[in-house]
C-alpha positions as CSV (number, residue, x, y, z in Angstrom):
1,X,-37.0,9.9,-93.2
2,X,-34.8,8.4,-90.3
3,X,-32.9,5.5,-90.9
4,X,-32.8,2.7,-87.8
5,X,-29.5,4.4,-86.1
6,X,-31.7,7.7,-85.7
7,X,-34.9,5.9,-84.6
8,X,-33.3,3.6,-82.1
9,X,-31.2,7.0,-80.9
10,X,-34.1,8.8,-80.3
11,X,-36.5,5.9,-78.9
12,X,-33.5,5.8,-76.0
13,X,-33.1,9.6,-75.8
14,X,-34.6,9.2,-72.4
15,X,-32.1,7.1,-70.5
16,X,-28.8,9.2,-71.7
17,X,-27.2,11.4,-69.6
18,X,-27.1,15.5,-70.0
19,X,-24.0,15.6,-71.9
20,X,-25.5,13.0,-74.2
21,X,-28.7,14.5,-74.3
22,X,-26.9,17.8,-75.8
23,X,-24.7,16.2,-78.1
24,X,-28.2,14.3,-79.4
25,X,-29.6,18.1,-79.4
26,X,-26.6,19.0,-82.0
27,X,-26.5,16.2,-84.0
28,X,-30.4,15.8,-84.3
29,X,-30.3,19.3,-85.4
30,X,-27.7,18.6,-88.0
31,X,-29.2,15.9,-89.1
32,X,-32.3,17.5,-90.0
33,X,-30.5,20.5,-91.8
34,X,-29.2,17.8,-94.1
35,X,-32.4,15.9,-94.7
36,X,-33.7,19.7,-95.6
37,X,-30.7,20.4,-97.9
38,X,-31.3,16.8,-99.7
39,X,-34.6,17.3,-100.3
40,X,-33.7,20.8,-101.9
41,X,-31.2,18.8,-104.4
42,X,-33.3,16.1,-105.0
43,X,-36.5,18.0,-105.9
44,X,-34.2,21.2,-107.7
45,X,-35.7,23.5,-105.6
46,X,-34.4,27.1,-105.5
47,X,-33.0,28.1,-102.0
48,X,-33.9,31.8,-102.4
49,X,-37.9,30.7,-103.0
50,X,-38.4,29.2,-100.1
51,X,-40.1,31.4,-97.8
52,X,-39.6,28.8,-94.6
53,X,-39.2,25.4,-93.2
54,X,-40.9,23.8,-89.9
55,X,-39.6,20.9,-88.2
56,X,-41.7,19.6,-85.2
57,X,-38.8,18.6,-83.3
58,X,-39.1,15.5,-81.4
59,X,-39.9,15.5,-77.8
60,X,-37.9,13.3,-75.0
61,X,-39.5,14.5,-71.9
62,X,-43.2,16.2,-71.5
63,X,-44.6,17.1,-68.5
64,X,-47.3,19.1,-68.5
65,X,-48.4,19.1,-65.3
66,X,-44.9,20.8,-64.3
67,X,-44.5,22.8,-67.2
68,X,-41.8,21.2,-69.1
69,X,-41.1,19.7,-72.3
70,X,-37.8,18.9,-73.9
């Protein structure tokens, strides 16, 4: 599903700064909305039907022990 820009963006997610971290948020976010909307055209699935859709997200910073994840 992600091509070697995205992988690479998010395997360095941790070292960019807030700004970029947000922008990263947006585009990530975008970029999953469009994978979704392929995969309706490609499999001519009707938009009405579909009842939901869950993305996992992808984590950047988990701590646990201090209560945060990101």
């Amino acid at each position: 599903m992600y091509d070697e820009k995205m992988k690479n963006t998010l395997k360095d997610a941790m070292h960019i700064s807030g700004v970029e971290l947000t922008k990263l948020d947006r585009n990530y976010g975008r970029f999953i909305g469009e994978s979704i909307n392929s995969f309706i055209l490609q499999h001519s699935l009707v938009k009405d039907s579909i009842s939901y859709i869950a993305s996992h997200g992808h984590t950047v910073f988990h701590c646990p022990k201090e209560h945060y994840t990101l």
